[in-house]
N, C-alpha and C positions, 0 to 999 in steps of 0.2 A: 777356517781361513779368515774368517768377519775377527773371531780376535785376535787372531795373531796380526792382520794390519792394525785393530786398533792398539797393540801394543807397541807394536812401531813407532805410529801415529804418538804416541801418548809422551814416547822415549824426547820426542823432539823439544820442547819447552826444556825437559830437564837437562839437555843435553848441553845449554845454555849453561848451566852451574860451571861448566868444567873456564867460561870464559873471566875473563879478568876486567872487569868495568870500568874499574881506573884506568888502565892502561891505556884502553881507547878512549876514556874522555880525555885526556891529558893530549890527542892524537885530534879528536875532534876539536878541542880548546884550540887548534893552531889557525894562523890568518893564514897560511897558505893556502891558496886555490885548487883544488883536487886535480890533475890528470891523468885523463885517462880513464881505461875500467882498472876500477878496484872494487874490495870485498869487502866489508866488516862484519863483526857478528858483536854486538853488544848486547843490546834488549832483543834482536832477531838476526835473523838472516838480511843483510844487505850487499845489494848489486848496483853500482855505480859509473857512469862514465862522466868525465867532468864535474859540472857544474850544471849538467843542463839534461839529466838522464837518472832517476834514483828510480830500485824498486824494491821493497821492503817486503819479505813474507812473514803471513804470521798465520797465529793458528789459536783458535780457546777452546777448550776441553770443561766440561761440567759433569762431575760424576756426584751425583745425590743419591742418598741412601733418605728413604722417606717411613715416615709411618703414619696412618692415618686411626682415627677413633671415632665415631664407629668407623670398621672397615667396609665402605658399602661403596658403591660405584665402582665405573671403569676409569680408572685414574693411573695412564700409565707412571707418573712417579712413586705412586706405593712403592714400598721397600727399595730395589738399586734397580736404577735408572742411566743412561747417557743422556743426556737434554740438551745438551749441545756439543756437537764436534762438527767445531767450522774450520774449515781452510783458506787464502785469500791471500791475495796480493795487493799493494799498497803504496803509492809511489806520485812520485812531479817527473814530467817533460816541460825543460825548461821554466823561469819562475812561473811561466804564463799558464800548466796545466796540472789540476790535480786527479788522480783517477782513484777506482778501489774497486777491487771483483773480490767477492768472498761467497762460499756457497757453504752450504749444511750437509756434511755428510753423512749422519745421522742413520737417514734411510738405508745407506749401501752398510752399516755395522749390526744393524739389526730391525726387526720386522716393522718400528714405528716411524714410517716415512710422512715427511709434512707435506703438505699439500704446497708449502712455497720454500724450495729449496734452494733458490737463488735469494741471498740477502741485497748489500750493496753492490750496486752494477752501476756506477756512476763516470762525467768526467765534468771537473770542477771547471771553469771557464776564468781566472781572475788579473783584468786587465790593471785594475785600480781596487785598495780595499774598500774602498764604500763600492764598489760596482762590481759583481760576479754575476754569473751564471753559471748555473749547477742542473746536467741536465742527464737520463736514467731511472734506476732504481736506489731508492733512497727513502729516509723516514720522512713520512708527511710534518711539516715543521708545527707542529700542535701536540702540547703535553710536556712539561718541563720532564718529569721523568721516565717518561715515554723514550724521549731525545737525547735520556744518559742512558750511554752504554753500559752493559749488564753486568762490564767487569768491574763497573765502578757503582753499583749498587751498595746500599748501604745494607740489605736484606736480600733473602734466597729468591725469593720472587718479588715482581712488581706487584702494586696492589691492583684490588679487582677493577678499581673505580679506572687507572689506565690500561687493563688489559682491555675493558669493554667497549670504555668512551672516548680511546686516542684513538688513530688511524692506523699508525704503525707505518711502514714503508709500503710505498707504490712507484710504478712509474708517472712521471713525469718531467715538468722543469720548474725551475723557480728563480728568479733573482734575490741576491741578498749581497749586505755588505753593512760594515760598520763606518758611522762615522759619529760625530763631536769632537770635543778634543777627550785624548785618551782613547779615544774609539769605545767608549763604554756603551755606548746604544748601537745595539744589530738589529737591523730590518730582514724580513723573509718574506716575501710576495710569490705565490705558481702556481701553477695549473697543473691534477692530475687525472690520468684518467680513468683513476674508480676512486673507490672511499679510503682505501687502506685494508691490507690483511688483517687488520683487526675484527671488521664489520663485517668479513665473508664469512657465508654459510658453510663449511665444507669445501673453501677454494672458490667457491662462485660467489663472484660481487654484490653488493644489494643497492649499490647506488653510483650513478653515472659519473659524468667529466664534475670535477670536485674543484674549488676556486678554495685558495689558504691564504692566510696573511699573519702575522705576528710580528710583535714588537717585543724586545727583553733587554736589559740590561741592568746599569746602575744610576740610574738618573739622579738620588738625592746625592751626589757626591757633589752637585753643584749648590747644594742646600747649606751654605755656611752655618747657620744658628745653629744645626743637629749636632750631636756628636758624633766623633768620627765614626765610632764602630756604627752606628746607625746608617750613618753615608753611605756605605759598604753593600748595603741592603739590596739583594739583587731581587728584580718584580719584571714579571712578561705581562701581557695578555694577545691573545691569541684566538681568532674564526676560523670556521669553515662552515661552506655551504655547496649544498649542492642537490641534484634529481634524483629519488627513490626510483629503485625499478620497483614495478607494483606488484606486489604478493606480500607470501609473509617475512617480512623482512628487517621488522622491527630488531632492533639491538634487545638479547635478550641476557639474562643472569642465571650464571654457576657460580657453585660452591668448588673451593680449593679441590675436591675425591671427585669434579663433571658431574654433579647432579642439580640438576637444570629445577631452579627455583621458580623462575620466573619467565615464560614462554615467549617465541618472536609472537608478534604481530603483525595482521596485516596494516601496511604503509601506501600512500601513495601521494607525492606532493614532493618538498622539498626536507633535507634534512638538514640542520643549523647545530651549528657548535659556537659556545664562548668557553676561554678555559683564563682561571689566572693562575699567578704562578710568585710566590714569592719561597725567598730565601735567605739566612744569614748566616754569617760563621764567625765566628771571636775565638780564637787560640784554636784549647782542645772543642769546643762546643762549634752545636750547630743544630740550626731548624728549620724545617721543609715546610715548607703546605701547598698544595694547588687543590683549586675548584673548575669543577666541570659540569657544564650545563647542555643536554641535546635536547631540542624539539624535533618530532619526526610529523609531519603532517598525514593524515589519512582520508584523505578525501574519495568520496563514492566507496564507504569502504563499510557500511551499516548492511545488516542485515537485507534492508532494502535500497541499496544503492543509494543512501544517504551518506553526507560527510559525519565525521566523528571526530569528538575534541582531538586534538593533539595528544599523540605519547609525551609523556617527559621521563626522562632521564637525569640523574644528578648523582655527583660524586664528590668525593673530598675524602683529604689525608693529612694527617698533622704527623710529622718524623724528628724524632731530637735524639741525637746523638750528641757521645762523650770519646775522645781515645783515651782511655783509660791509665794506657802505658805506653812510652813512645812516642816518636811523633810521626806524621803523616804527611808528604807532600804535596800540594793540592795541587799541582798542574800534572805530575805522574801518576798519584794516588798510589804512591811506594811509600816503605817506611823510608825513615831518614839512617836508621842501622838495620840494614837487611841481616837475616839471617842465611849463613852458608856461602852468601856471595859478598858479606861485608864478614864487622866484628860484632854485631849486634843481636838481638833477637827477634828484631821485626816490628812489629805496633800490634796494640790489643784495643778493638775499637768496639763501645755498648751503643746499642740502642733500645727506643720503641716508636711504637708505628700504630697509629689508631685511624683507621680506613673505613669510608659508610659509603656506599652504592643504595640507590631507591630509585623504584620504578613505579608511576603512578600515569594516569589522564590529565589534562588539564581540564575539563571541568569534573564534578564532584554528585552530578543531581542523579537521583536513582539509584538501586541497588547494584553493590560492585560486584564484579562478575570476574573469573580469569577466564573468559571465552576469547580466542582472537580477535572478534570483531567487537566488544563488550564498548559497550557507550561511555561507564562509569569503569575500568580498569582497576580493578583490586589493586592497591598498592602492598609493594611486596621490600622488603631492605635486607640490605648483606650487610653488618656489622662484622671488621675482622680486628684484634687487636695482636701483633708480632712483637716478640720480645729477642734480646737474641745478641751474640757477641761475634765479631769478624777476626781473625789473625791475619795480620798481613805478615805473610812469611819474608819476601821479597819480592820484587819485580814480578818474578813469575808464579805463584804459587802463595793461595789461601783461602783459604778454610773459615767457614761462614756454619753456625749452629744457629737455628730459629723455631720457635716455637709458638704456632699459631694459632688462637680461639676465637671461631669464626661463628655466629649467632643470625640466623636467617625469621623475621618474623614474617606473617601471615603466610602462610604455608600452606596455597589451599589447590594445589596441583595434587590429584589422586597419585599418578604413579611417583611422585616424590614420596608421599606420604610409605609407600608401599615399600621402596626402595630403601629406606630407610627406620629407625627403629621407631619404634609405634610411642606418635606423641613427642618426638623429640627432636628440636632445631638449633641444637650446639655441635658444635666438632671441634674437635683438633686435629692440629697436624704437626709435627716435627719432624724434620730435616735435616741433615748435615750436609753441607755440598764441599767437595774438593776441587778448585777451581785452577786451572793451570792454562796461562797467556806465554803467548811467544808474541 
């Protein structure tokens, strides 16, 4: 029964080929005013009354075929996998409201249920664009590619340094809105009330009501001297801060196969995030980097109820891509000749991705230790380098091959040692994922 809905389920994005996209942009293009309920199906399912009512269903599908070297952990994407089957709706009441409910079905297709299977559960508030409110379940505003969605990743997965040291979506609220001229600088300011799915252990939180801020855009466009393509240059930077609950709760590190390098800690005090975030694109090319910095505080946290330096935390990722063949549209992230639903064959986009995670104390006196409460913290680093090419078939459908070598130094956890083959902290991984958006 679990696959025959997911077949169903799977029928819908492709069910989409049979629609004719011209036709309705040429329908869309008009200045006539909508009345009424009406239907379209272009990129999804759309419901409509007027001007003052839309609701857009959509759906993304992730079928990965993995393989791992050595094969050691419990890592449910080894060989085929579903990773994602989300369902959701998406839509404005009147220009003043935007909302979006999406959940994970995943769990009801088969036995690996996520511990948070409600994603966005938001409703957008925007009276003026420099002034909104945005308040629900939503991504904590921290992490440039944290805060792109997955179907517009340029790789199968995100790297470790944002799976561990973004927040990922919570509830909460936050204000934001753009303004200068051009609206090229967006502001994000809110309140949530825990850290983010990222930082839970098992679904339980490790740190209380969480205060965010962030600033991104393109600021040297006002830089005359520069040249343009420089101008262009998009840069965030981005906080958070907030109350540890007290145990072991430190943010800890896995390898790509879940085998736990580097152990939580006990924390107690506050946790502090800086993250920056730069970007550029010129034609076919383009290059990514963001840095991420956490201190976790541990106070009363020593073997004798003494405080102990600071965790730290640290990440960084440098990404450059080419499209190879075709071109690519940056605000749909569709080719410009789709295959099947145009006359073309799609876009063929390369990249590579070099990613470093490290986990260390802040101070350094005394022999290092990986015991939870260890005064001097063994420091431990995840090195991953991803190679890899995307198809952008069309709109709805493409196909992403990656190939990953991931290099884990001081390695001084027994049961990792154990779990793994003797003496040895390289792996790979390769992937193929089929990715299908309605």
């Amino acid at each position: 029964m679990r696959m025959l809905s997911l077949i169903v389920l799977l029928c819908l994005p492709l069910a989409a080929f049979a629609q004719n996209p011209g036709a309705e942009g040429e329908e869309e293009g008009q200045k006539d005013p909508i009345k009424g309920f009406q239907f379209r199906f272009k990129e999804r399912p759309s419901f409509r009354y007027g001007e003052n009512f839309r609701l857009d269903i959509r759906s993304k599908w992730h079928l990965d075929f993995a393989d791992l070297s050595p094969a050691v952990g419990a890592d449910p994407r080894d060989h085929f996998s579903v990773t994602r089957a989300r369902f959701g709706v998406k839509g404005e009441v009147t220009k003043f409201f935007d909302y979006e409910v999406e959940r994970e079905l995943r769990g009801a297709l088969e036995e690996d249920h996520p511990y948070h299977p409600w994603k966005d559960v938001y409703v957008d508030f925007k009276p003026y664009k420099f002034l909104r409110f945005k308040a629900g379940k939503f991504k904590v505003p921290f992490g440039m590619e944290q805060n792109t969605s997955v179907d517009r990743l340029d790789f199968v997965y995100r790297t470790r340094t944002s799976d561990f040291l973004s927040p990922a979506r919570e509830r909460g609220g936050m204000l934001h809105g753009k303004f200068l001229n051009g609206e090229h600088l967006v502001y994000e300011a809110g309140v949530f009330r825990y850290d983010g799915e990222n930082s839970d252990i098992k679904g339980v939180p490790t740190e209380g009501r969480t205060y965010v801020a962030r600033i991104s855009g393109e600021p040297l466009r006002y830089v005359k001297l520069l040249p343009n393509t420089l101008r262009h240059t998009y840069l965030g930077l981005a906080t958070t801060t907030g109350d540890l609950i007290e145990g072991q709760h430190g943010i800890h590190g896995q390898t790509m196969s879940n085998l736990t390098y580097f152990d939580h800690v006990f924390v107690k005090g506050r946790r502090q995030r800086l993250g920056v975030e730069v970007a550029w694109n010129d034609g076919p090319f383009s290059f990514k980097g963001e840095y991420i910095h956490v201190s976790e505080q541990r106070k009363e946290q020593g073997i004798r109820g003494n405080d102990l330096p600071d965790k730290l935390s640290r990440g960084w990722y440098l990404t450059g891509t080419w499209v190879a063949l075709g071109k690519i549209k940056s605000k749909s992230n569709e080719p410009n000749d789709p295959l099947l639903t145009g006359k073309g064959f799609g876009a063929l986009e390369v990249g590579a991705r070099l990613d470093v995670l490290s986990f260390y104390s802040a101070s350094r006196t005394g022999l290092p230790s990986p015991s939870p409460r260890a005064a001097y913290i063994a420091p431990n680093s995840d090195r991953t380098w991803t190679f890899g090419g995307t198809w952008y078939l069309n709109h709805f459908v493409k196909i992403q091959a990656n190939g990953m070598r991931e290099w884990v130094t001081e390695t001084n956890r027994r049961d990792f040692e154990q779990e793994s083959v003797a003496g040895r902290n390289a792996f790979w991984t390769a992937v193929l994922r089929l990715q299908l958006t309605m």
